[in-house]
Structure formats: structure tokens, C-alpha cells
C-alpha positions as CSV (number, residue, x, y, z in Angstrom):
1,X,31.4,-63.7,-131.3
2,X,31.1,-67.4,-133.1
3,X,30.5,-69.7,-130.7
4,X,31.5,-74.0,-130.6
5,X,28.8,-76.3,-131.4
6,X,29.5,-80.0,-131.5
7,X,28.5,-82.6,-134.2
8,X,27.6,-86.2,-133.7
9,X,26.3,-87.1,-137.4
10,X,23.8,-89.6,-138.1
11,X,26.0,-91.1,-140.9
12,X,27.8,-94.9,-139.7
13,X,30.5,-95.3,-142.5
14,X,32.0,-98.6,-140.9
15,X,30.4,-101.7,-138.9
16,X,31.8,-100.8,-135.8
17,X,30.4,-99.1,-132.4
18,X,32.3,-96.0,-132.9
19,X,30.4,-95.5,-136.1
20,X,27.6,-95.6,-134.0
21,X,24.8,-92.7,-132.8
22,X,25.1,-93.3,-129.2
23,X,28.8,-93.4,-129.4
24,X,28.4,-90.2,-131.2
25,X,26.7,-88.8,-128.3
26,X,29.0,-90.6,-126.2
27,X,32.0,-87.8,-127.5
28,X,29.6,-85.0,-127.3
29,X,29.2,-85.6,-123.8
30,X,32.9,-85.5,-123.1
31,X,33.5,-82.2,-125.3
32,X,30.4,-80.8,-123.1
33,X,32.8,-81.4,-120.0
34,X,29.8,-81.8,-117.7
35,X,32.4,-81.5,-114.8
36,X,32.6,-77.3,-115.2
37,X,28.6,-76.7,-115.6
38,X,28.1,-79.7,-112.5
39,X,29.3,-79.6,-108.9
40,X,29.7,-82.9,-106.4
41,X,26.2,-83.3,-105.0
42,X,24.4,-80.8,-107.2
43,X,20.7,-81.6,-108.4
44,X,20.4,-81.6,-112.5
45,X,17.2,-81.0,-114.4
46,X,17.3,-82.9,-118.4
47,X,14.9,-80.8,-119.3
48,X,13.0,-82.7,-122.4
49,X,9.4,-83.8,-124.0
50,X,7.4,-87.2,-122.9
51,X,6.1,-87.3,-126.2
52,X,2.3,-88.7,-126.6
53,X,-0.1,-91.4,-127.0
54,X,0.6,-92.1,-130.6
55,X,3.5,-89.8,-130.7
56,X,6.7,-92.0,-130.7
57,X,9.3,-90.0,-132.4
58,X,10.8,-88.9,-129.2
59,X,14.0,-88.9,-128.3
60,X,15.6,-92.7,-127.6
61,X,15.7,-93.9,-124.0
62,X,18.8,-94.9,-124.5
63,X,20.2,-91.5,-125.3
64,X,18.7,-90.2,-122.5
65,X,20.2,-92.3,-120.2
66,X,24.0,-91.4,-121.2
67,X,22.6,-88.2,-120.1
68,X,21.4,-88.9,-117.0
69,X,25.0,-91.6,-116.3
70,X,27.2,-89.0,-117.2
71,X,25.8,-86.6,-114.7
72,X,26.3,-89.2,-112.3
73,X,29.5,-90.1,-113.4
74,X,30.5,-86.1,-112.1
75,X,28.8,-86.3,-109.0
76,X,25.5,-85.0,-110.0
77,X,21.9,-86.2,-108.7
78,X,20.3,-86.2,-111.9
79,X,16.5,-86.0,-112.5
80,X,14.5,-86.2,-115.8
81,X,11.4,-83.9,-116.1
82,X,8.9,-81.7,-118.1
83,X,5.8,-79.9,-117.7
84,X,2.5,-80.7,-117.5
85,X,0.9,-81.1,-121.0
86,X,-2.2,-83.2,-120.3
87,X,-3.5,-84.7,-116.6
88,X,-0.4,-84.9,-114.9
89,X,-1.3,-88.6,-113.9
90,X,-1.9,-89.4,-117.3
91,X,1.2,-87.8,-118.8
92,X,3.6,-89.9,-116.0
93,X,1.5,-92.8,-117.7
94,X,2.6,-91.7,-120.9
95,X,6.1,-91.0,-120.5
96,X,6.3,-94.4,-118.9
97,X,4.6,-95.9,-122.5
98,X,7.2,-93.9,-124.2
99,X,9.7,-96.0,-122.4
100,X,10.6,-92.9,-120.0
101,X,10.9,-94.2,-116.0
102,X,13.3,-94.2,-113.1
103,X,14.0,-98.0,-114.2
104,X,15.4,-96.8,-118.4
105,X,16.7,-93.6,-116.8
106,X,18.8,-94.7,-113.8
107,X,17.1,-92.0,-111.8
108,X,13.4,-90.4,-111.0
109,X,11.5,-89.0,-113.8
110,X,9.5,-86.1,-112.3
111,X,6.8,-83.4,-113.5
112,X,8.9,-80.1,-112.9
113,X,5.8,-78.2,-111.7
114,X,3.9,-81.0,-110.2
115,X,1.6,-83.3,-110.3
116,X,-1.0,-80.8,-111.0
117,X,0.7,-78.5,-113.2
118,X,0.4,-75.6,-111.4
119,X,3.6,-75.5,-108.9
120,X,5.6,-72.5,-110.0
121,X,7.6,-69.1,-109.2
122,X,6.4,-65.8,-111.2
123,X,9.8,-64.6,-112.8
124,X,10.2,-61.5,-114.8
125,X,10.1,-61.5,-118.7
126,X,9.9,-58.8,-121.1
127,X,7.4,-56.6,-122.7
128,X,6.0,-59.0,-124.2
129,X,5.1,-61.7,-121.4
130,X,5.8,-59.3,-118.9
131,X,6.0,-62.6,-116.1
132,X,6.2,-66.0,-116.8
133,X,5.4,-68.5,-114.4
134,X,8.3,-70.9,-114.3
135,X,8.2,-74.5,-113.0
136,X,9.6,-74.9,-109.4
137,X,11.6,-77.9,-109.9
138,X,13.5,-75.9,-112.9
139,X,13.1,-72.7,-111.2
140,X,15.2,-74.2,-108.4
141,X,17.8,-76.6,-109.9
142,X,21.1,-75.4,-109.9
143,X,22.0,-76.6,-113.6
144,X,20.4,-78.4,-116.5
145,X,20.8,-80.3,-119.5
146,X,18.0,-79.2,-122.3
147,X,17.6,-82.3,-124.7
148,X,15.1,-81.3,-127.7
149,X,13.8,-83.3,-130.1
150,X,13.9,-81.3,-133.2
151,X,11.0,-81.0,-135.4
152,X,8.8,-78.5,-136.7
153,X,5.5,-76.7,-135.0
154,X,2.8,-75.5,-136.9
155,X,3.1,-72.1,-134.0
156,X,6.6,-71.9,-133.9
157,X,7.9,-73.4,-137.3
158,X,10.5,-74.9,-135.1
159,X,10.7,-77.2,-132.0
160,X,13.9,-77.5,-130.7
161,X,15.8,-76.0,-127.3
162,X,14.0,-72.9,-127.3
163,X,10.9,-74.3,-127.3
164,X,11.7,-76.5,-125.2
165,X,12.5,-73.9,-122.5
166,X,9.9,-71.2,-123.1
167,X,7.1,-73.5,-123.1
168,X,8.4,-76.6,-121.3
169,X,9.9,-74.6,-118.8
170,X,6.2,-73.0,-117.9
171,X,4.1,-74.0,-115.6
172,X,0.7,-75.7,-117.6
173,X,-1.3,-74.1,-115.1
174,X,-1.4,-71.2,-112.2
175,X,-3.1,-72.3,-109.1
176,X,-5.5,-69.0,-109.4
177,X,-6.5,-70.4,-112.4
178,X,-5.7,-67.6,-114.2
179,X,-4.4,-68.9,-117.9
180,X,-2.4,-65.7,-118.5
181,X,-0.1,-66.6,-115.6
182,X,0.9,-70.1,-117.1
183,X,2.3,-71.5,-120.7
184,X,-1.3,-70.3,-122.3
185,X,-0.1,-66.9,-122.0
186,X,2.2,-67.5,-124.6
187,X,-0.3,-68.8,-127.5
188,X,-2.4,-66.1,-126.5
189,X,-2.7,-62.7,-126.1
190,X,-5.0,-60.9,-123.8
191,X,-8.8,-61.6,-124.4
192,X,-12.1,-63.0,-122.1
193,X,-12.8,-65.8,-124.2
194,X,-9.9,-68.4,-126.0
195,X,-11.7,-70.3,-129.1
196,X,-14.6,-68.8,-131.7
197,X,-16.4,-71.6,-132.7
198,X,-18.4,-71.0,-136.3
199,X,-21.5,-73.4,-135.7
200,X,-22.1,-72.7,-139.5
201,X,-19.1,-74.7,-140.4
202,X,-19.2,-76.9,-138.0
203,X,-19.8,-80.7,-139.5
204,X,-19.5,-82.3,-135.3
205,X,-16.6,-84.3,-136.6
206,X,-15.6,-84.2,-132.8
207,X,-11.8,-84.4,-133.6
208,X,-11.7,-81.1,-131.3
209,X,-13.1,-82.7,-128.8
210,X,-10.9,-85.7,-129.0
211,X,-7.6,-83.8,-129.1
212,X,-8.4,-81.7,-126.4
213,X,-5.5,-82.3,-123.4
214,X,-7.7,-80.4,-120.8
215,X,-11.1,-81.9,-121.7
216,X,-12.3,-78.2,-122.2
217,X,-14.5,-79.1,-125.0
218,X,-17.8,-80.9,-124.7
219,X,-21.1,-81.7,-126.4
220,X,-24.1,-79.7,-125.3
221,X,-27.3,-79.6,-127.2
222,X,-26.2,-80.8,-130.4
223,X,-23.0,-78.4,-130.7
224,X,-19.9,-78.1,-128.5
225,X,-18.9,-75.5,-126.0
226,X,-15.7,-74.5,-125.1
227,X,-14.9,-74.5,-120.8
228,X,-12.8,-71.3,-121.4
229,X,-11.3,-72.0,-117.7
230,X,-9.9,-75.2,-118.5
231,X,-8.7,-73.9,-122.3
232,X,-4.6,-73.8,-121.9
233,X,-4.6,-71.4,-125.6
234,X,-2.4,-74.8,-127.2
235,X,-4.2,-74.7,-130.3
236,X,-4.7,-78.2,-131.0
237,X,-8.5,-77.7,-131.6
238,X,-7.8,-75.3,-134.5
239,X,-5.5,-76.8,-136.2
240,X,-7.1,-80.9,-136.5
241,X,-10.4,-79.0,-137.6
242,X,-10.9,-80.0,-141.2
243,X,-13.6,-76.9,-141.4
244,X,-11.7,-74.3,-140.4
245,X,-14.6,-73.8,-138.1
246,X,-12.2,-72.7,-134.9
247,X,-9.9,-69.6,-134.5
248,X,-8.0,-69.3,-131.2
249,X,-7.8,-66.2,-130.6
250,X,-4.2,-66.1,-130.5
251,X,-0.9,-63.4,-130.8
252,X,0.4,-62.6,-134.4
253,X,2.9,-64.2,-135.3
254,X,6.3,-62.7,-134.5
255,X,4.9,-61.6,-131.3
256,X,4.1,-65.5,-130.9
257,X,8.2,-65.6,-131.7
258,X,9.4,-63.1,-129.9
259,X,6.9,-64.8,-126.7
260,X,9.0,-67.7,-127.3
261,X,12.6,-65.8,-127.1
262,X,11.3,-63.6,-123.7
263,X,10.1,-66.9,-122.0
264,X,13.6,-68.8,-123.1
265,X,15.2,-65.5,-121.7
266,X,13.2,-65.4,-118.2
267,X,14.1,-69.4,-117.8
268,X,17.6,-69.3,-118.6
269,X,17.7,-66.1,-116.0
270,X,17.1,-68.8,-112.7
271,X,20.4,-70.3,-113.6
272,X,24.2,-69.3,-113.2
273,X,26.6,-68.4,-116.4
274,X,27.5,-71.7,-117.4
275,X,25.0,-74.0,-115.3
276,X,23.3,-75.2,-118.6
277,X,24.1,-77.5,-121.3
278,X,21.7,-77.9,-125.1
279,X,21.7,-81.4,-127.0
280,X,19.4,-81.0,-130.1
281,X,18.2,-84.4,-131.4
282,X,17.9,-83.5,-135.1
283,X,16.6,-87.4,-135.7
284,X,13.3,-88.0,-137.1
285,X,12.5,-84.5,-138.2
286,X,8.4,-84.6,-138.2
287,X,6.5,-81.9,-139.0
288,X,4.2,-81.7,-136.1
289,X,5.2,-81.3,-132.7
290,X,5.5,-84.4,-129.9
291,X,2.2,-83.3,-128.4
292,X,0.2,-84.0,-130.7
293,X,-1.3,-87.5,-130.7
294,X,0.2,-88.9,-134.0
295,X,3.8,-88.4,-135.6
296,X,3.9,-88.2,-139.5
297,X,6.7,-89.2,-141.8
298,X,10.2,-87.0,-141.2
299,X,10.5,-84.5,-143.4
300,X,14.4,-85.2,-144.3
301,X,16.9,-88.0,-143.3
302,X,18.4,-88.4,-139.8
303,X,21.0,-85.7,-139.4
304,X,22.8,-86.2,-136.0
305,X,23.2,-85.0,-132.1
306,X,24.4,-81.5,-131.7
307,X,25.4,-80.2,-128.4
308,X,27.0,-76.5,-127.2
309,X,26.7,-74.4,-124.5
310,X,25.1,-71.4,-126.4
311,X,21.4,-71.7,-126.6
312,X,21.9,-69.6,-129.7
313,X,24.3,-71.0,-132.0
314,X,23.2,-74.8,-131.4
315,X,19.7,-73.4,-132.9
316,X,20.7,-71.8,-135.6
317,X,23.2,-74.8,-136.1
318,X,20.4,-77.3,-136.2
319,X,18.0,-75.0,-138.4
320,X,20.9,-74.7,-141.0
321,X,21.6,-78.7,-141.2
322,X,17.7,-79.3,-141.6
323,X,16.7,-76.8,-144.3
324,X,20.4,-77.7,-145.9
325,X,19.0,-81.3,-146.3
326,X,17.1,-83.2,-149.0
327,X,13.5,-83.7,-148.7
328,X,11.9,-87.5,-148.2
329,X,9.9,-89.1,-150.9
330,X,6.5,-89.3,-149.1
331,X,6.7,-86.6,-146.2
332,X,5.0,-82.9,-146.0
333,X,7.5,-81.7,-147.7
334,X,7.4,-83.9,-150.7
335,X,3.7,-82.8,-150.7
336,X,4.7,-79.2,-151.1
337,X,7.0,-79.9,-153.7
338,X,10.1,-79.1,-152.1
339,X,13.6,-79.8,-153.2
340,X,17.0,-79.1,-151.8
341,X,18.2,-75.9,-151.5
342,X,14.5,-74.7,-150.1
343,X,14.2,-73.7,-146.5
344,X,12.7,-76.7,-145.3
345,X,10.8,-76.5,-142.4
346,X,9.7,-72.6,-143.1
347,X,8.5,-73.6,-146.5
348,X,6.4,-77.2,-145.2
349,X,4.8,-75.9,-142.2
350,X,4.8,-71.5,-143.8
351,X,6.0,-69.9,-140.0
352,X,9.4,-69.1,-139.9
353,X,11.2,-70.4,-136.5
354,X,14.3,-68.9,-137.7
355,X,12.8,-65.5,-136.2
356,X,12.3,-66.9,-132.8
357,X,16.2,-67.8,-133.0
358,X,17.1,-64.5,-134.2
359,X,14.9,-63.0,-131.2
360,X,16.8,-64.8,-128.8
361,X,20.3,-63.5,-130.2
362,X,18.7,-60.2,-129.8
363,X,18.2,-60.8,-126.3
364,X,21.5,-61.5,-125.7
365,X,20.9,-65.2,-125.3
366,X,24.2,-66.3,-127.8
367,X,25.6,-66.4,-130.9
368,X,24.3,-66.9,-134.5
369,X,27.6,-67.5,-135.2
370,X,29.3,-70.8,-134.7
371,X,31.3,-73.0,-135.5
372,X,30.0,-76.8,-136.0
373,X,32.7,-79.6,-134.9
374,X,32.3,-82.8,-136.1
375,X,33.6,-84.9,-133.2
């Protein structure tokens, strides 16, 4: 089966709007036919990242809110939402810095499981995850519109739509408290305590304690200790120490993928055939994902919107047109010495995101077969 996958490139080879990105998107919207995923009166869920504090390479307002008009122009009651990453308080706060609000949107921007992270419904995944505690406000919606920023992740090796579900569709938190009923589950795998800490190596830089989006860590006694019941398993601790003085105590790595493709899979299974639409942003390609509290130099140039209604193929799709494209002078890739013709984003960040994809096809979630359409 080769599914459609539509192509708004970044390119403008005239001065006129047309040439334009957001009239790029502008067509992708009206080959997406929102009409036949959207019924008069329906709610609908765009599904997408606030970014934050210091990371600003998320995707435009403005290209969010063709979105959210074109729902609207269908009869839809559209709502923009994620989950919560830090303080829910704080994160509205920084969605609203990121230029995210009811006022650029045209309609309310929500947290999908609350203000306190921790309103979901246990659905079933596989063996894997075995449950995975999706947000109510997603859980519920009849149809959605998954906008991803694409990028890399130092976890995932890619950050794009099924990402974007597994781990934006999760709840942060459970209400028992209980990490391995909410997104930590997926960074982790079973064990009493989240982060080793080797004092040893340990030069008290603090740069753990400052990235921390749960305040879990704190000074005690002239070292640190880690609140394991506020720890979400995210991983930002061990990967901004300079020491390597913390090890989360984390799955391997294609279990990590194949987490990513059963959470995707238990997501996707709250919605009808047909009730859900992808856009992948593949538009300042950093290497790091949006939450972390900086955003370094893309790795390659701009290459365009791409939009389908196979979770799959638009993936794969996206992954093919970044590792297809020519490094940036003065990006992580330049510093690894890569060229075109290398696998991009595998070979900067060394974790493979194409497996995660190909888990997903395996789950029956689409198509690694399309065909891109240049609209």
C-alpha cells in the first residue's frame, strides 16, 4: 500500500504570495479536505508542543492559526492543546510567551489533561507499555489535527508526529502518583528509584537542578538529592550534565522506540478511521527537542509543510527529506563532520528514529510507502 503525502516546500522561486510558506500550507489544507475527517459542530484537538523558555523554534502562530480557521471554516469548534511538561500554570505562561493564546489562535488554548497534568483515561497498549494513560481532552475529542515541529531528540532521534502523540498525548502525571501510569513510563522501565547520581563525579555545577521541569532535584548537605516522586523519567538531568555524573535508569533503546510506536498506537485507538489529520513542520530542524530550555542552530535548511492522513508515510516522508538534505555550516552536524548523502539526524544525535517509524508500520499504523505531492 503507498499512501499520499502532500508537499508544501520551503523554496519561494518568485516575489509573490503564492510563493509563499503559508500559502503553501494554505493548499495543504484544501488537499487534507478537512470537511471528510470534521463534522458541523464537532470539537477538534491540534494536537502540538508550547515549546519553552528559551526554546523558540516552534512552530509559527501564524501557521497555527490556518489550522485552527480552517476547522472553523467546516464547522468545527477547534481547540489548541498539549500536555503538561512543566507546572501547568507555568507552561500556559509559556505558551502565551511563545506567542500561543486564544487571541493568535482564534480559539482557546487548553492543557489536554489539565491544569495539573494528571486528568486522564487508562487505555490499553501493548506489551511493552501495557496501559497508557491518555489525556482526557484527547482521549474524548472526536478528531484531531497533529501539527509537529520536526527536529531531532537525543531519546528518540526524531521528533515529529509520533512523538508528538505517544508522549504529548500522555498524561505528565497520574493522580495516584504513580509515575509508571503517566508519560514517565515511557523513558523508563520498571525500577524503585529514577536517577543514580555519582557524587564522585559530581563538580555541583547545578545545571540538573536548573533544568529540572518538576523541581525534583535539590541541594541538601552539600550534594543534591533526587525527589524520586516528583521525577517524570524525561531525562533532562542526564543529558545537560557535563560529568556524566547521572544515569536515568531508563529502557534500552529500541524498547524506548518500540514505547514510542505502542503509545502512538493506544492514542490513535480513541479516535474513528479517518478522524485525524498529520502536518509535519520540517522548518528549523534543531537537534534538541522543544522542551528543552534552549534551541541550537538547525541542522539543515528549511524544507517545507508536509501533510497526509497516514501517520506512517508522512514520517517516513519527513525523515527521508531531512537526512536527504545538506548539512549547515555551524550546526551539530557540521561538528560531526557530516556531508550530504549521510543520514542526518541518526548520524548527529547516534539513535535512530527511523526504528520508531518502522515500529509503527508494524503496528499497523500506515504505510512506509508513499507518494510525496508537491502541491
Amino acid at each position: 500500500m503507498t499512501s499520499e503525502v502532500y508537499f508544501a516546500t520551503a523554496r519561494a522561486p518568485h516575489w509573490d504570495y503564492s510563493a509563499s510558506q503559508t500559502a503553501g500550507l494554505e493548499r495543504l489544507v484544501e488537499k487534507m479536505e478537512f470537511g471528510k475527517a470534521i463534522e458541523e459542530g464537532e470539537y477538534v484537538a491540534i494536537k502540538i508542543h508550547f515549546g519553552s523558555q528559551g526554546a523558540h523554534r516552534i512552530i509559527r502562530p501564524r501557521f497555527l492559526r490556518i489550522l485552527a480557521d480552517a476547522v472553523k471554516a467546516v464547522g468545527g469548534k477547534p481547540f489548541v492543546c498539549d500536555t503538561v511538561r512543566i507546572q501547568g500554570w507555568d507552561y500556559l505562561e509559556v505558551a502565551n510567551e511563545n506567542g500561543i493564546n486564544p487571541q493568535s489562535m482564534g480559539c482557546p488554548v487548553i492543557l489536554a489533561d489539565g491544569l495539573f497534568g494528571c486528568d486522564s483515561i487508562s487505555v490499553k497498549a501493548g506489551p511493552v507499555l501495557k496501559e497508557v494513560a491518555v489525556a482526557s481532552a484527547i482521549h474524548d475529542v472526536p478528531a484531531m489535527i497533529v501539527a509537529s515541529h520536526c527536529k531531532g531528540h537525543i531519546a528518540s532521534g526524531f521528533g515529529g508526529a509520533i512523538k508528538n502523540l505517544a508522549m504529548g498525548g500522555a498524561a505528565g502525571r497520574h493522580r495516584s502518583g504513580d509515575w509508571k501510569k503517566a508519560r514517565g513510563h515511557l523513558h523508563a522501565a520498571e525500577a524503585a528509584s529514577s536517577v543514580i547520581r555519582d557524587p564522585k563525579k559530581c563538580v555541583m555545577c547545578l545545571q540538573c537542578l536548573r533544568v529540572c521541569p518538576t523541581e525534583a532535584i535539590s541541594e541538601k548537605d552539600g550534594g543534591l538529592v533526587v525527589d524520586d516522586k516528583k521525577c517524570w523519567r524525561c531525562g533532562r538531568c542526564e543529558r545537560v550534565c557535563p560529568k556524566d555524573a547521572i544515569h536515568l535508569k531508563k529502557r534500552g533503546e529500541d524498547e524506548f522506540q518500540m514505547a514510542l510506536a505502542e503509545g502512538t498506537q493506544a492514542v490513535l485507538s480513541t479516535f474513528a478511521p479517518g478522524k485525524v489529520l498529520y502536518f509535519n513542520f520540517a522548518l528549523e530542524v534543531q537537534p534538541e527537542c522543544d522542551c528543552m530550555p534552549m534551541a541550537d542552530t538547525p541542522l539543515v535548511q528549511d524544507q517545507g509543510i508536509l501533510a497526509s492522513r497516514d501517520v506512517v508515510a508522512v514520517e517516513q516522508a519527513t525523515l527521508d527529506l531531512i537526512n536527504g538534505a545538506t548539512p549547515l555550516a555551524d550546526s551539530l552536524a557540521a561538528d560531526r563532520g557530516l556531508k550530504k548523502g549521510d543520514r542526518i539526524l541518526a548520524d548527529a544525535l547516534g539513535v535512530d528514529g527511523e526504528v520508531h517509524v518502522a515500529a509503527a508500520a508494524q503496528l499497523g499504523l500506515g504505510s512506509r510507502k508513499y507518494k510525496l505531492i508537491l502541491v
